[in-house]
Structure formats: structure tokens, C-alpha cells
C-alpha positions as CSV (number, residue, x, y, z in Angstrom):
1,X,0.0,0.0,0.0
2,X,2.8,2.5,1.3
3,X,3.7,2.0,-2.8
4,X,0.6,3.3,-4.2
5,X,0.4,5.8,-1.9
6,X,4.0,6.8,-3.5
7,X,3.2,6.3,-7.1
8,X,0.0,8.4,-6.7
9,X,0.8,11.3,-3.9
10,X,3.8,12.8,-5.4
11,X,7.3,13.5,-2.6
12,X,4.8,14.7,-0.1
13,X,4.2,10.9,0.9
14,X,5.7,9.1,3.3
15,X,6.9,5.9,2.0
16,X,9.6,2.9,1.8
17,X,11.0,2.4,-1.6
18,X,12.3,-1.0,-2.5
19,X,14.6,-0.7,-5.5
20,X,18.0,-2.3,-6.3
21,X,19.1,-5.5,-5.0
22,X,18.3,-4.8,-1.3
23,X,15.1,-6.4,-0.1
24,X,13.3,-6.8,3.2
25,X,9.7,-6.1,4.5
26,X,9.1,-3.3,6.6
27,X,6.6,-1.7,8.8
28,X,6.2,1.1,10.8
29,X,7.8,0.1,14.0
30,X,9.0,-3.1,12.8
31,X,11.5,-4.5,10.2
32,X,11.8,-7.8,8.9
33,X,14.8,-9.4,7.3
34,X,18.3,-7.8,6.1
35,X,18.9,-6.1,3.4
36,X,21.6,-7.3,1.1
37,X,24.0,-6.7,-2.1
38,X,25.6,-9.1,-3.2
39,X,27.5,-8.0,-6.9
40,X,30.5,-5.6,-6.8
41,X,29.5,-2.4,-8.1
42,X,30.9,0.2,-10.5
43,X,29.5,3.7,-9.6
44,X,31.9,6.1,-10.0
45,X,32.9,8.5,-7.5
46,X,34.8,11.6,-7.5
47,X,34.7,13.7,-4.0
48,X,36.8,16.8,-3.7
49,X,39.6,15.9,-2.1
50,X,40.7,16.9,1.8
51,X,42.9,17.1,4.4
52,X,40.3,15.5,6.6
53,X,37.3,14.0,4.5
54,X,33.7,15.2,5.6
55,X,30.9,12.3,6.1
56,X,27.2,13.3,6.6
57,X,24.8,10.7,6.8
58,X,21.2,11.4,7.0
59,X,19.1,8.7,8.4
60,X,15.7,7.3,10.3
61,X,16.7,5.7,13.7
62,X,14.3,2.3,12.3
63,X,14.8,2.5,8.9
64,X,16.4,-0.6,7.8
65,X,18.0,0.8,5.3
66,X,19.6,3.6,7.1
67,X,20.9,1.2,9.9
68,X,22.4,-0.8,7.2
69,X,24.0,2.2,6.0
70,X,25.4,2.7,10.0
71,X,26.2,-1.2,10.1
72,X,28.3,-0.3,7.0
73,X,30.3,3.0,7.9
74,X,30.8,1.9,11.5
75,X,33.8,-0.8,10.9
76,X,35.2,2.2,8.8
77,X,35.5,4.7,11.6
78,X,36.8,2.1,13.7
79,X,39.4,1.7,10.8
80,X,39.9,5.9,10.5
81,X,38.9,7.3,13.7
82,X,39.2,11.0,14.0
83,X,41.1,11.2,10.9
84,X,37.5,11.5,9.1
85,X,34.8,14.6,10.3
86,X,31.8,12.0,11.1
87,X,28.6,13.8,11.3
88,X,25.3,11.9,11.7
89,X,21.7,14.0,10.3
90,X,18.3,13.1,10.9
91,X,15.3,12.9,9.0
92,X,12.0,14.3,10.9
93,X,9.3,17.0,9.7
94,X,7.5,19.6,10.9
95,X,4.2,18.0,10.9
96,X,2.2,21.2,10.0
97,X,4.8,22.5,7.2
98,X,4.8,19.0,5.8
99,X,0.9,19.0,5.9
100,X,0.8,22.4,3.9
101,X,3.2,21.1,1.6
102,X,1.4,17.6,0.7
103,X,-1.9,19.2,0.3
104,X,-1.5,19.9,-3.6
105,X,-0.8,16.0,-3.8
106,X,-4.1,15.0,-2.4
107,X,-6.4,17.3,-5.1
108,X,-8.0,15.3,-7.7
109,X,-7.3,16.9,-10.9
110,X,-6.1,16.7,-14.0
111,X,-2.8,15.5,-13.3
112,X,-4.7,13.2,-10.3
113,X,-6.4,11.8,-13.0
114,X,-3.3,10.5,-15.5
115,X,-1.8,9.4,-12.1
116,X,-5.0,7.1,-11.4
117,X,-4.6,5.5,-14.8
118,X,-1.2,4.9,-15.2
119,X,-1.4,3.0,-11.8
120,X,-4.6,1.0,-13.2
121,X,-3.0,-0.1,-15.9
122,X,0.3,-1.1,-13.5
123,X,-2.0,-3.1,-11.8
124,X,-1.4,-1.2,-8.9
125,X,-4.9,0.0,-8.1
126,X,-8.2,-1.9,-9.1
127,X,-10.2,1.1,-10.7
128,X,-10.9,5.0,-10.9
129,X,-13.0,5.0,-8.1
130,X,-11.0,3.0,-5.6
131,X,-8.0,5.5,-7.2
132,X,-10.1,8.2,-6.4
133,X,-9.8,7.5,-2.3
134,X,-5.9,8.9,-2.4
135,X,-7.2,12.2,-3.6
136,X,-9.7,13.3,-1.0
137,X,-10.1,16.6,-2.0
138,X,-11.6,19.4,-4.6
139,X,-8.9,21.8,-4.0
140,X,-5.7,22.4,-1.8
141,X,-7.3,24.6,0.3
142,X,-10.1,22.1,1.3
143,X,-7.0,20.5,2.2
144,X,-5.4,23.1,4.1
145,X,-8.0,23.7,6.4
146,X,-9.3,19.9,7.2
147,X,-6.0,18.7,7.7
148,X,-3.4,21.3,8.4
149,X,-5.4,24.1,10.6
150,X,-5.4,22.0,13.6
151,X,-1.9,21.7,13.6
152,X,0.8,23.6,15.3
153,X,3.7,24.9,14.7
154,X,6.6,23.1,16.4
155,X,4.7,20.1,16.1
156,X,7.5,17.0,14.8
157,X,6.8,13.5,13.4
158,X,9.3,10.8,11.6
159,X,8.5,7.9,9.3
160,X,8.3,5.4,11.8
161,X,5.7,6.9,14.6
162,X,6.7,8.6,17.6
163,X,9.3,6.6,19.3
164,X,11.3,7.0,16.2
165,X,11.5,10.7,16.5
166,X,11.8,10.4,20.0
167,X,14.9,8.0,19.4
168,X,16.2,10.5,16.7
169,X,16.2,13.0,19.5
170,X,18.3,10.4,21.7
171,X,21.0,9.7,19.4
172,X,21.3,13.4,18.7
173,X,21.7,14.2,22.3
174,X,24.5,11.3,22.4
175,X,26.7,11.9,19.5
176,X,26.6,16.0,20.9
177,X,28.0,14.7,24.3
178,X,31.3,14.5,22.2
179,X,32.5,10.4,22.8
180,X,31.8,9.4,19.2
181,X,33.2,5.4,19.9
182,X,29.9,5.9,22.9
183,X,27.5,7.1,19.9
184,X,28.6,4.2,17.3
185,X,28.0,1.6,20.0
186,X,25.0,3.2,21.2
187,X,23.4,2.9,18.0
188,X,24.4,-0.3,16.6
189,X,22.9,-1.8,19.8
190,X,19.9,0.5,19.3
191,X,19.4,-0.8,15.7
192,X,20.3,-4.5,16.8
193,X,17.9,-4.7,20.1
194,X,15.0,-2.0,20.0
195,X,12.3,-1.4,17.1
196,X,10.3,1.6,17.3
197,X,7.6,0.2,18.8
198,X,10.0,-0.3,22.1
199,X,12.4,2.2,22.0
200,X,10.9,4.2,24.7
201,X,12.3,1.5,27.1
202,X,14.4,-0.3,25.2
203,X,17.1,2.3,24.9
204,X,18.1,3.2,28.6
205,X,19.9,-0.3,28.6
206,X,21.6,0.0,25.5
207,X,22.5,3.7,26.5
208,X,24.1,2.4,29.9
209,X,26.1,-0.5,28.1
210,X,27.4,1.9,25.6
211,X,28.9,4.0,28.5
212,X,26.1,7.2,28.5
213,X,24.8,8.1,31.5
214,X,21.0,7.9,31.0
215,X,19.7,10.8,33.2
216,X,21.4,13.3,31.2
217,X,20.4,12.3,28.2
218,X,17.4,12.1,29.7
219,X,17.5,16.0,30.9
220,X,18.8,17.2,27.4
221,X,16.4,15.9,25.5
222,X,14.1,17.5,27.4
223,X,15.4,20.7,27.0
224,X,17.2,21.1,23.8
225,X,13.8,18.8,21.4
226,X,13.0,21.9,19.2
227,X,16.4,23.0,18.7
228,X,17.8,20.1,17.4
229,X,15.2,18.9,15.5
230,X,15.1,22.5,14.1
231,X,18.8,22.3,13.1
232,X,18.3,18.9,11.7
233,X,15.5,19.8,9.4
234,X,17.2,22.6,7.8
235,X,20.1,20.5,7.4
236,X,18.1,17.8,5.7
237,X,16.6,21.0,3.4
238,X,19.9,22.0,2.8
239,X,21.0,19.0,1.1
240,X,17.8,18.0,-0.2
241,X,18.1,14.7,1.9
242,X,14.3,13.0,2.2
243,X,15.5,10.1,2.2
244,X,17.2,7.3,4.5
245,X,20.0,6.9,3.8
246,X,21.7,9.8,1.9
247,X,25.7,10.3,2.6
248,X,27.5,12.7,1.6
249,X,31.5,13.3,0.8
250,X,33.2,16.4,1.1
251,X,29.7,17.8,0.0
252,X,29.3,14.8,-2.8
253,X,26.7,12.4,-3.1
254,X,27.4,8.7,-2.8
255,X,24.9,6.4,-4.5
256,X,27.5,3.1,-4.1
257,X,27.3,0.0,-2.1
258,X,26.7,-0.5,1.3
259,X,29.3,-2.9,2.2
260,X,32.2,-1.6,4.6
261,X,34.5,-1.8,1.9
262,X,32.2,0.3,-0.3
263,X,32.2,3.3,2.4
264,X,36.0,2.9,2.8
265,X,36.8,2.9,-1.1
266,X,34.8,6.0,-1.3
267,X,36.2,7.9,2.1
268,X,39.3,7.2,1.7
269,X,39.2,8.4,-2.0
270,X,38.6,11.8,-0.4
271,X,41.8,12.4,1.3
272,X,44.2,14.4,0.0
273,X,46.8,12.2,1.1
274,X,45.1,8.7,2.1
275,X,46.3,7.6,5.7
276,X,47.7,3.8,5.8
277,X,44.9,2.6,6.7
278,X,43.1,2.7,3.3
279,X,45.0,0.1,2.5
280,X,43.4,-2.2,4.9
281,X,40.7,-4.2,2.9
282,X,37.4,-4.6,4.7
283,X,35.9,-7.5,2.9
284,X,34.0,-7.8,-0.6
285,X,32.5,-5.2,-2.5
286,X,29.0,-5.0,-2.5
287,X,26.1,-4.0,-5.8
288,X,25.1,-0.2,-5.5
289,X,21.4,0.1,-4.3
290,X,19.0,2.8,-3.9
291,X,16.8,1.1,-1.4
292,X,15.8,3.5,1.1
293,X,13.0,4.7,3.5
294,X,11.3,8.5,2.4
């Protein structure tokens, strides 16, 4: 359904695409299976070169395809340590701005119209009528003021439900207390024993075996919610980063493989003068795939 939705509504949806050679079932709040790459890929990539390389990642905290992203830059900062700028982005809305902005997607017009028969004839839809249901309205403003009026300012949501965002906020709050070996643990146990239907609870253990103390964490997030998530979305604006994962380079988008060795290949191809630890191989290659959550 969450690919209908996508086909029909425009980039106002929120969705899961499933393209490339990663595959797994998802949910929101859980995640089944792992994606995978198997083939060595060929995507050329040319970063400006640096002194010390810059790596933003923009992810979902439960987005399996962002956490295989972290699962596959992680052995490479254990490889390159502070010798790289890591710097992890979120990817959360403001629910109202994001309502104002779908609201164009949900008229039924014209363009509604071709959308509702190309997807009959895809087979993704049965007929006009049932077609008809993802455009609810006569005009945008109908839209505006049954769905967005209501709605504050300030107001945040992610992909995955509440405990995603509220997650989001968490790791935020860790990687800013400054012990990035803390934040990598942190997460990978995150992404390995909570779901975002548990996260609420499930994260104070994970936190404490990753060396954070809990309370403060606790006490930040409670005071610094709106800023960071504020931050993060014009972040994720500037870069036009909707969808999790996107990494940049020194400022250039990677669209490779996943694999450890993938992220290495292409990080390491952005130093000036690549450290001796590029030479290290850290296993196979993997296909280039554009499976992500948006």
C-alpha cells in the first residue's frame, strides 16, 4: 500500500522504496529481514579531495536501510577514527509545514487523474474509483483547512511513529555529548535490540552499556527537542536529503554499495593524502542500491 500511496501522492508521501538488490519487508515500527548486495559495483565516485574528508549521513533511527548504512560505515570509523569529520543528520518534519506542503498531492485533478490511470494499468490500483480515495479533496485549500489548521507549529513526526523521532532526539543528544566510539555503540545496539515500537524502554539499557549516563540524556532531550530537530531539518533541506540513507563526501553524493568496503573505497578516495589505513581491505565489494526509507 505504502507504494501506491508513492506512485500516486507525489514526494509529499511518506513511504519505503524498495529498488535495487536490497530487499526486506518493513513496517512502521518493525522490520523484517536484512537487506543485502551481493554484486561488486561500479558507480563512479569523484569527492573533492581533503585534508580530513567530511561524512554526513542522514538517516531514520528504524529505517532498515539507514541502519544498514550505520552497520556499514561503522567498521570504517573504527578503521579511520578522527582522521574523518563523522557527522550523523536526521530525517524528521514539521508535521504542519509537511501537511501544507502535501496538500496539492491530495487534489483530484487533471494530473490526479493520469496518475490514477497509469497506476490501473500497472495493476497497482483496481479502478478509478477505488484511485479516487488517495485524492480526498476538490482543492488544496479544502485540504489546508481539514487537515493542516489544527496543527501547530513546532509540532514534529518521523517515518516510523513517535518513538522513532523520540529515538532521533536520543542519538542526537548522544553523539553532541562529544564520545563518538559511545555514539557508534550506542546505535548499533539500538538498531540490533529495539524497534520503534519499544524504543521508549528499550534504549536506557543500551545507552548504559554503551557508557552514557541515562539521566542526562534524559535531561537534554528535554530541553534542547525543538532546537535540534530544528537544526536537523534545515540541514536535511539544505541538502535535499528525504530520504534514509543519503551520505555525503566532502559535500558529494554517494549512490555506491553499502558494504564496509564500499564506504571505505569511497572515504578514503577523499583524502588528500590517504592515511595507511586505506589500505586495509574490509571485505568484498557490495552492488550499488538505492533502497531506502522516504
Amino acid at each position: 500500500m505504502l507504494m501506491v500511496v508513492a506512485f500516486l501522492g507525489g514526494s509529499t508521501a511518506a513511504r519505503i522504496k524498495y529498488e535495487g538488490p536490497a530487499s526486506t519487508k518493513v513496517s512502521a515500527g518493525k522490520q523484517e529481514g536484512t537487506p543485502t548486495a551481493i554484486q561488486p559495483t561500479q558507480v563512479p565516485f569523484n569527492p573533492t579531495k581533503s585534508a580530513k574528508p567530511e561524512i554526513k549521513f542522514f538517516v531514520m533511527s528504524f529505517c532498515p536501510f539507514g541502519n544498514q548504512a550505520e552497520a556499514g560505515l561503522e567498521p570504517v570509523y573504527q578503521l579511520l577514527k578522527d582522521k574523518v569529520s563523522w557527522q550523523p543528520r536526521y530525517i524528521v518534519n514539521d508535521k504542519k509545514s509537511s501537511c501544507e506542503q502535501g496538500c496539492p498531492f491530495k487534489v483530484y485533478n487533471d494530473d490526479a487523474k493520469t496518475k490514477c490511470e497509469d497506476a490501473i494499468k500497472a495493476g497497482q490500483v483496481k479502478d478509478l474509483e477505488t484511485c479516487k480515495g488517495y485524492f480526498p479533496y476538490t482543492s488544496a485549500d479544502e485540504c489546508l483547512q481539514k487537515e493542516c489548521a489544527g496543527l501547530k507549529a513546532g509540532e514534529y513526526d518521523s517515518l516510523h511513529g513517535v518513538q522513532e523521532l523520540n529515538q532521533d532526539v536520543r542519538e542526537i543528544v548522544a553523539y553532541n555529548l562529544g564520545n563518538l566510539s559511545n555514539w557508534w555503540k550506542f546505535v548499533s545496539l539500538v538498531n540490533s535490540k529495539c524497534t520503534s515500537t519499544d524504543a521508549d524502554t528499550c534504549w536506557t539499557v543500551q545507552a548504559k552499556e554503551a557508557g552514557f549516563d541515562v539521566n542526562k540524556i534524559d535531561s537534554l532531550v528535554k530541553t534542547q527537542t525543538s532546537t535540534l530537530l530544528i537544526k536537523e531539518i534545515a540541514e536535511a533541506k539544505k541538502y535535499n536529503a528525504s530520504g534514509s540513507p543519503t551520505v555525503y563526501i566532502n559535500e558529494t553524493l554517494y549512490n555506491g554499495g553499502r558494504a564496509p568496503e564500499d564506504y571505505k573505497k569511497a572515504i578514503c578516495s577523499a583524502f588528500e593524502n590517504p592515511p595507511e589505513e586505506c589500505n586495509k581491505v574490509l571485505g568484498q565489494e557490495s552492488a550499488a542500491t538505492s533502497g531506502g526509507c522516504e
